[in-house]
C-alpha positions, -999 to +999 in steps of 0.1 A: +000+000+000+029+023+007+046+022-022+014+026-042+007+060-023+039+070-025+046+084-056+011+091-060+015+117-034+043+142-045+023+139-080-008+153-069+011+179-049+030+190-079-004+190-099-020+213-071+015+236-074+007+236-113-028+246-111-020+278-084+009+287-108-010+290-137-038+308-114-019+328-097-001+343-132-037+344-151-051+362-120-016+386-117-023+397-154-060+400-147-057+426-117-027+443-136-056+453-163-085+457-146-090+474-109-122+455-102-124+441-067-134+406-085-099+409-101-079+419-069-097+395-046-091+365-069-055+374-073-050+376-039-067+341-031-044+321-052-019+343-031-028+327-004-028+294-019+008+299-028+018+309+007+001+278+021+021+258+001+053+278+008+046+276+048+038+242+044+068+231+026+088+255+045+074+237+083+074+198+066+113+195+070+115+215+103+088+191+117+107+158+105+138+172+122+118+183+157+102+146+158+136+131+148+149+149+180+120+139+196+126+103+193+166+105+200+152+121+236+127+096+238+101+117+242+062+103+244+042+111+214+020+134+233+048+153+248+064+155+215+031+167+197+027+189+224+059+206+223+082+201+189+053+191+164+035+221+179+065+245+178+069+234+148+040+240+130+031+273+152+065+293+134+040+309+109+017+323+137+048+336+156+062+354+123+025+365+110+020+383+145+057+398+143+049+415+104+015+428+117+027+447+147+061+454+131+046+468+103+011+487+115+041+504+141+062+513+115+031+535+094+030+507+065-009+510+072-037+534+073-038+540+109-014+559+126+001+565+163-017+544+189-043+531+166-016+517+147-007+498+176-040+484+183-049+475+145-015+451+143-022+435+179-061+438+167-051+415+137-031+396+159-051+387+183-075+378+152-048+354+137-037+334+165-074+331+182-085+320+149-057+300+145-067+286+172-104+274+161-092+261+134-066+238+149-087+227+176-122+216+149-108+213+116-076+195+123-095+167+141-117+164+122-099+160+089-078+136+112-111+115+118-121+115+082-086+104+068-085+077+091-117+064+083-108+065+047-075+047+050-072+030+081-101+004+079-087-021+106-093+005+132-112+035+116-114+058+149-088+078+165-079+065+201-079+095+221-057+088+254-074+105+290-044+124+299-045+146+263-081+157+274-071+165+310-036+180+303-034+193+271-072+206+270-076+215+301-044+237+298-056+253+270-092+262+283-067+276+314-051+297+292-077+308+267-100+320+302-068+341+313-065+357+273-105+361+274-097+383+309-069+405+296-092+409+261-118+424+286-093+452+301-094+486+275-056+482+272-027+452+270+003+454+287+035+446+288+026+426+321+002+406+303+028+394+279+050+381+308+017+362+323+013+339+292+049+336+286+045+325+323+017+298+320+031+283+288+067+281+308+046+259+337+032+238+309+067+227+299+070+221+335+040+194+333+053+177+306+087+172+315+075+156+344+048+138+318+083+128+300+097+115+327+073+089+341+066+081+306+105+067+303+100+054+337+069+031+319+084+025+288+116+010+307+093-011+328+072-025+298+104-032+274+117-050+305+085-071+314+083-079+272+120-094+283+114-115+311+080-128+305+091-140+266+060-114+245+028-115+272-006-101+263-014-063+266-033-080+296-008-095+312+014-068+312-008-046+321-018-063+352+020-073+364+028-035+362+002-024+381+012-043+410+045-018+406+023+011+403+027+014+369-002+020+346+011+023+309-011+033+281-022+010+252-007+034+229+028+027+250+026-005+249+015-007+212+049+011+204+069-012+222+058-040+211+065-026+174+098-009+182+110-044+194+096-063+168+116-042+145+150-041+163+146-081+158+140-080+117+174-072+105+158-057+071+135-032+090+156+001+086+153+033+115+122+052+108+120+087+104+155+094+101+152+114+073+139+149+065+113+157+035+118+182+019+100+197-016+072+173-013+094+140-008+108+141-039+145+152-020+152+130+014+180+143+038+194+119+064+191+137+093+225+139+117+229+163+146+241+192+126+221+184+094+190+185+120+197+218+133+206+234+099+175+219+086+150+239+114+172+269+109+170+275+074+130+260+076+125+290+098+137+317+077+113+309+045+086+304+068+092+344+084+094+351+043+060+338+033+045+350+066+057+385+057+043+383+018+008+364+037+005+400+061+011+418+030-021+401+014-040+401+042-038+440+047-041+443+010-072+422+009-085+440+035-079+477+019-097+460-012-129+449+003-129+479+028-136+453+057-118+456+092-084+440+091-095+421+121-120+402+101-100+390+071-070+380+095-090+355+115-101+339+082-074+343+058-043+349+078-052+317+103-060+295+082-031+302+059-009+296+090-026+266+103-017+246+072+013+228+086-005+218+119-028+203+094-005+176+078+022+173+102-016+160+127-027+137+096+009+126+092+010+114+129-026+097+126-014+082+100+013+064+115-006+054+142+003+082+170-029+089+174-018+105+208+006+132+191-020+143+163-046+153+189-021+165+215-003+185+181-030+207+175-041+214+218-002+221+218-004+241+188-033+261+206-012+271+237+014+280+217-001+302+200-022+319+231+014+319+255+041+328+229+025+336+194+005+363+214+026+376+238+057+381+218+037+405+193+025+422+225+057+427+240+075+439+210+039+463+200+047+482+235+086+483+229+079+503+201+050+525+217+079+535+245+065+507+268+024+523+269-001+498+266-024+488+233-053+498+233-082+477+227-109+501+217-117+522+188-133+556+194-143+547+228-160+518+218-145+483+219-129+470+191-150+455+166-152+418+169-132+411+197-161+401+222-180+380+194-145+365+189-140+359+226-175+343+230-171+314+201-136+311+211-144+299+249-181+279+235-160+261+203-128+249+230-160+234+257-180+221+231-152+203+212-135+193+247-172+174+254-170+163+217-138+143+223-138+130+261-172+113+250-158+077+247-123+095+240-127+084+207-127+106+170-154+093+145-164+102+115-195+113+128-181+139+152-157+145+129-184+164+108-198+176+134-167+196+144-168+208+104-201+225+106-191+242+140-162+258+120-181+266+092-204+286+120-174+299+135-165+311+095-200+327+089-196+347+121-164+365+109-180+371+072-210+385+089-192+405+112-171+417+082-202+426+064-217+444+096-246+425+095-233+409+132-223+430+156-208+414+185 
């Protein structure tokens, strides 16, 4: 089956990188004639498209090299998704919130002064907190879907109780805290620290999470040992009695990583980094590794910068707030490499580090995507606060935006911990809240919703 998806795969890709090409040239020479919105809007979706696939192609190789690390550190698959795979794949929120402050500061928009500051945090905020939605439903739920499609022995993704209860409950944690400070009239520099603060004790919790999950894995390689292969049950009930309670998922990997340390054939997996849709492998070493995320990250800051430039454009064009067509276009463009590096764990099997990916993602994004933006925003302003209102009045969108946020993270947190399984089912279910989530920011856009 793998070798008949194989090259399937990278020929598809290059057919989608075809078709945006020749769209994005056909719809270049369109707007370069004729000044009608239809014109500038269409060139500036297959804009978009490009940078997806730039930022995508730009975080695949950076994210083989963080989970190569991840497995020379022996890190659990929900630690690692929690941590590299969401570090990973949260570079393009980092960099989109750096070009909006950095250049809303710097006069490159229409607002000037303070009201420069709180447009670029404004879109900001919109970015990440939409960035956010979408990992959190969409990423799922095309998780769900894909595995339904292709993994028919066991067409549901195994959701483990300590992702819910860690990874989602942290996240609810910190979106209630950002929800608070959205409520103040200004953001300070304080503020910044506080989330930088939280995500700091969440690396706490998983080191600790990383530790008694080496402690477990030790224990169950050991008992595979001594007791000649015994049954998940077995196992399970011998460790116990140490006061050790490993996961399925644990022992699942075990079982395989032993089975293919004894088949001399079976070569390392995932020692090599992807890079221009498979079609170039690079065996990963140390120093190879680290070249490999430092050169990912600097063409993932370039395409962030040309994706602010389209968003603001885009914005100017339809003569909507900038807050409005960043928590659409901006987030989602961003949120395409948490999209495949999840469906890429799934589909190995770590079912564990494609849920915990995109909850990791999430508090990223709120803790450090956020509050770096923030911090540098008030640099420039001399260390004043941003303000959050406009005229007086708050800014548009914000509360709608804070309302769906915190009802979309319950609602898809009850979604999941119901038999802490993924089905198709609730997979579309998770679809159509999104799409609600989408017709909120078009109607707010449109001024039809004011919230």
């Amino acid at each position: 089956m793998t070798d008949q998806e194989g090259p399937s795969f990278p020929a598809t890709s290059l057919g989608v990188v075809g078709v945006t090409v020749i769209g994005l040239a056909a719809t270049w020479l369109w707007s370069g004639s004729d000044s009608s919105v239809i014109a500038s809007v269409a060139f500036g979706f297959f804009q978009v498209v490009a940078i997806s696939i730039v930022i995508w192609q730009a975080c695949d190789p950076f994210a083989d090299a963080a989970q190569w690390f991840g497995e020379r550190w022996k890190l659990p698959g929900s630690v690692r998704g929690a941590t590299l795979d969401a570090i990973a794949s949260s570079l393009p929120e980092l960099f989109t919130g750096l070009f909006f402050v950095v250049l809303a500061m710097k006069g490159g928009g229409s607002a000037q002064g303070a009201a420069a500051g709180t447009e670029g945090l404004g879109a900001t905020i919109a970015t990440c907190a939409g960035s956010a939605v979408y990992n959190m439903m969409l990423i799922p739920a095309l998780c769900g879907i894909v595995i339904a499609k292709t993994r028919t022995e066991h067409p549901v993704i195994e959701i483990e109780p300590r992702v819910i209860s860690r990874d989602g409950l942290w996240f609810l944690a910190c979106e209630l805290v950002l929800i608070i400070f959205l409520f103040q009239p200004t953001m300070t520099w304080r503020m910044g620290f506080v989330l930088l603060g939280m995500y700091f004790l969440y690396v706490c919790t998983l080191i600790l999470d990383a530790k008694r999950y080496r402690i477990a894995r030790e224990a169950v390689a050991t008992k595979f040992a001594d007791q000649h292969w015994p049954t998940t049950d077995e196992l399970v009930a011998g460790l116990r009695e140490a006061g050790i309670r490993p996961t399925l998922n644990l022992i699942d990997q075990v079982r395989r990583e032993l089975s293919a340390s004894n088949d001399e054939s079976h070569d390392e997996p995932h020692n090599t980094a992807d890079v221009l849709f498979g079609l170039i492998q690079i065996r990963l070493r140390p120093a190879v590794g680290y070249t490999i995320l430092a050169i990912s990250t600097l063409f993932a800051a370039a395409a962030c910068y040309w994706l602010v430039e389209v968003t603001r454009d885009t914005a100017k064009t339809l003569n909507v707030p900038l807050f409005f067509v960043a928590v659409i276009v901006a987030a989602a463009a961003s949120s395409v490499p948490d999209t495949f590096l999840s469906i890429g764990a799934a589909r190995r099997g770590d079912d564990d580090g494609a849920v915990s990916n995109a909850f990791g993602s999430n508090i990223f994004d709120i803790c450090v995507c956020l509050s770096i933006p923030l911090l540098v925003n008030v640099w420039l302003n001399d260390w004043q606060g941003v303000a959050l209102t406009e005229n007086g009045e708050p800014m548009r969108g914000i509360h709608g935006l804070q309302i769906l946020l915190c009802a979309s993270t319950i609602v898809t947190l009850l979604i999941m911990w119901r038999d802490l399984r993924l089905t198709v089912i609730k997979s579309w279910i998770l679809i159509a809240l999104y799409g609600v989530f989408v017709a909120y920011a078009v109607l707010g856009s449109l001024g039809i919703l004011e919230l």
